[in-house]
C-alpha positions as CSV (number, residue, x, y, z in Angstrom):
1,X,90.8,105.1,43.9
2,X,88.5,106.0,41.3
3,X,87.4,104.0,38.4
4,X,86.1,105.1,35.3
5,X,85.7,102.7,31.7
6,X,85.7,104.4,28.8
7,X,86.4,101.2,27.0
8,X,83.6,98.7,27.3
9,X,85.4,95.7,29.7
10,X,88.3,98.0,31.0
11,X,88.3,99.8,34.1
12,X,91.0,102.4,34.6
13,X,91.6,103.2,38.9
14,X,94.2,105.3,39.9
15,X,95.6,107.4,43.0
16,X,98.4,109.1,41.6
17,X,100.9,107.0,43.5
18,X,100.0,103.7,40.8
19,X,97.3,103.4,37.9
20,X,95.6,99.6,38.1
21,X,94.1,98.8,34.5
22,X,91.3,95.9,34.7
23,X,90.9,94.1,31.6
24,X,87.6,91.3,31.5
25,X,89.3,88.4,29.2
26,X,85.9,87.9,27.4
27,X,86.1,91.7,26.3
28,X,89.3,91.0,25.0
29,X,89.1,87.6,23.3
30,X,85.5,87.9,22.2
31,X,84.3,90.2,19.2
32,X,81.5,89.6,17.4
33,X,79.2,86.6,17.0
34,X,81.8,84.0,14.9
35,X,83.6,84.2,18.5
36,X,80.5,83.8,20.7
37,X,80.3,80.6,18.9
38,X,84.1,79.5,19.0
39,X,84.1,79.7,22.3
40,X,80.5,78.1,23.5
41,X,81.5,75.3,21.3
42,X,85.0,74.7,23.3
43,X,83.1,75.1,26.3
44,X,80.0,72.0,25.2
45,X,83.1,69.7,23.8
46,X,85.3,70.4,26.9
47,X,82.4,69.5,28.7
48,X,81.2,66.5,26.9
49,X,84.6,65.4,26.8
50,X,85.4,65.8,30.9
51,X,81.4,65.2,32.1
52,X,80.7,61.8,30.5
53,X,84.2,59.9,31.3
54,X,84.5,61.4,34.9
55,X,80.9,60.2,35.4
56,X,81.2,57.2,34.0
57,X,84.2,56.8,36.6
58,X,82.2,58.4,39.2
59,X,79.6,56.0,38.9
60,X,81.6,52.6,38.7
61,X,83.5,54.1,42.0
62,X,87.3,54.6,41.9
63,X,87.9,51.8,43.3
64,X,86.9,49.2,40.8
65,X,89.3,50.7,37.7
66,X,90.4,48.7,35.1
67,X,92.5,48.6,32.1
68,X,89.3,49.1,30.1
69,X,89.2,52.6,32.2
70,X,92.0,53.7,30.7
71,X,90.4,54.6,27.3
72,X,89.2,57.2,29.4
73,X,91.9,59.5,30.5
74,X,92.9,61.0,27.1
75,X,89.0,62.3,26.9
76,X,89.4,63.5,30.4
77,X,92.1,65.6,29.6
78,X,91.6,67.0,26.3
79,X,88.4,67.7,27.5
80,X,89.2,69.2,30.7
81,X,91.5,71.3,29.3
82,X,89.1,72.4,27.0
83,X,86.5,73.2,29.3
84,X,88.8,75.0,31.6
85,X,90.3,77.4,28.6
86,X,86.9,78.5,28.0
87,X,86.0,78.8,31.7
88,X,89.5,81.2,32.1
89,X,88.2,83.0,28.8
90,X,84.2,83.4,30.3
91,X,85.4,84.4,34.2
92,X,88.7,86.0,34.0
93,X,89.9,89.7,34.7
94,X,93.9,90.9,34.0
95,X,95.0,93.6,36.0
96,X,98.0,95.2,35.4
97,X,99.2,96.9,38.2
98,X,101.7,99.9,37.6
99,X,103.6,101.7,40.4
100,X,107.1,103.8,40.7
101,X,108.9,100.2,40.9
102,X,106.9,97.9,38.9
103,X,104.7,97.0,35.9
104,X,103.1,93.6,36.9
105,X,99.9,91.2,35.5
106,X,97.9,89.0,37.2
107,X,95.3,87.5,36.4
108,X,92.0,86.0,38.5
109,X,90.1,84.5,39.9
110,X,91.3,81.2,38.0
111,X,95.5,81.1,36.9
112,X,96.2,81.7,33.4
113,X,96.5,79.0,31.2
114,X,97.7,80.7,27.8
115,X,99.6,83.6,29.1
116,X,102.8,84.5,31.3
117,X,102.1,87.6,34.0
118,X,105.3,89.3,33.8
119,X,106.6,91.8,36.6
120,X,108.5,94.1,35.0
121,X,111.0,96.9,36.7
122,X,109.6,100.3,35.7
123,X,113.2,101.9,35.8
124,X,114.1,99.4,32.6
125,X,110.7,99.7,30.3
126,X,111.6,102.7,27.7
127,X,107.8,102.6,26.1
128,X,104.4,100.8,26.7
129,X,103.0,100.1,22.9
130,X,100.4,98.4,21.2
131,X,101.5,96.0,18.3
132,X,99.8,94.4,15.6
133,X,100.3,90.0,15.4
134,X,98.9,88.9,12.3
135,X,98.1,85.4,12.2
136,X,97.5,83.7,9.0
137,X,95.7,80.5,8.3
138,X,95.0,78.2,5.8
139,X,92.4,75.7,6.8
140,X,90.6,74.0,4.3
141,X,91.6,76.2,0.9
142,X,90.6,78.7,2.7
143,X,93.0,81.8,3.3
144,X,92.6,84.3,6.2
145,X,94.6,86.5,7.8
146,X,93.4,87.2,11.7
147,X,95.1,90.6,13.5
148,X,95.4,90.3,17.4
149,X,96.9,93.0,19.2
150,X,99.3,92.6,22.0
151,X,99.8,95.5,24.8
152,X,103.9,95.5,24.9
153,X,106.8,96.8,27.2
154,X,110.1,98.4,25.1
155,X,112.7,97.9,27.3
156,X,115.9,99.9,27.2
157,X,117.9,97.5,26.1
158,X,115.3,96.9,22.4
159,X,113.8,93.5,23.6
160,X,110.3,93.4,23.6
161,X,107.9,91.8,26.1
162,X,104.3,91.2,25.9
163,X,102.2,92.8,29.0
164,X,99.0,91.8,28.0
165,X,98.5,89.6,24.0
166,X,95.4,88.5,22.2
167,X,93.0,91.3,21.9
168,X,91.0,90.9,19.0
169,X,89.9,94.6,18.7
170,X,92.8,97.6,18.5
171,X,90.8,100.1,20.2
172,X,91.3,98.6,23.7
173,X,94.9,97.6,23.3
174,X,95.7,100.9,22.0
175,X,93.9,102.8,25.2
176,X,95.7,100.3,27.8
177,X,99.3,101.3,26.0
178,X,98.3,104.6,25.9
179,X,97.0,104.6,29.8
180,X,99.7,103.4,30.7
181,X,102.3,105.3,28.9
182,X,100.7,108.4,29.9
183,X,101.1,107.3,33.5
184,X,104.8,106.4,32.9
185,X,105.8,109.4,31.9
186,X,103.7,111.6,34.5
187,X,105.8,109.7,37.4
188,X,109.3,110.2,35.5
């Protein structure tokens, strides 16, 4: 198998028999400096949040919990979900694996948290497409309007199900559903 990126944080392998499509989550979820930010910021509360309980209960021993420990457990796990969100989003690759029989996503080395990894049979997806989710907000008095774009399967029957969501770019989600489209229809 060769690989070749033209998109920064996606490498495209293929051997004619399946096309495998490597998609680095921090490419995807992180564009630009505001998100840099967003997500440093999860990662210092998450672990502010997990790191000072757990060694506070670390250092008293397990042993000797109380009812007073207890406070404890909702900043343990706000916190450590925090921290591991931003750990998926800093370490995480989704692969989408494409053959005559199947289009399935995985995700490693850590499971997803925010996404399902679908297996699809090939001989019911009519299409691979990118779509546009627009997200609007309105924190503070403040409007804004954020676009993600979501790599999605048509299946024959009209549903729609999202391969791979969340990019925050459209040039990326647009060459993954083309990739893939184009190797569809060269197997077919």
């Amino acid at each position: 198998m060769s690989g070749t990126e033209f998109v920064k944080g996606i490498q495209v392998s293929g051997d004619g028999a399946r096309l495998v499509v490597r998609w680095r989550r921090l490419a995807r979820s992180v564009n630009g400096l505001g998100d840099w930010a967003r997500e440093g910021g999860l990662f210092l509360v998450g672990l502010a949040l997990f790191g000072f309980p757990a060694a506070g209960l670390l250092q008293g021993g397990l042993s000797a919990l109380g009812w007073g420990d207890l406070v404890s457990v909702p900043f343990l796990l706000i916190g450590g979900l925090a921290l591991y969100r931003a750990l998926t989003i800093f370490f995480n690759t989704d692969a989408i694996e494409v053959t005559r029989e199947r289009l399935k996503v995985r995700s490693f080395p850590l499971p997803p948290w925010d996404m399902e990894t679908p297996t699809l049979p090939l001989q019911e997806v009519a299409r691979v497409e990118c779509k546009v989710k627009i997200i609007s907000s309105k924190r503070m008095n403040r409007r804004g309007v954020t676009q993600n774009y979501d790599v999605c399967a048509v299946m024959r029957d009209g549903k729609t199900r999202v391969v791979i969501g969340g990019s925050t770019r459209s040039e990326p989600a647009h060459y993954v559903a083309q990739e893939i489209e184009k190797f569809i229809k060269t197997r077919w």
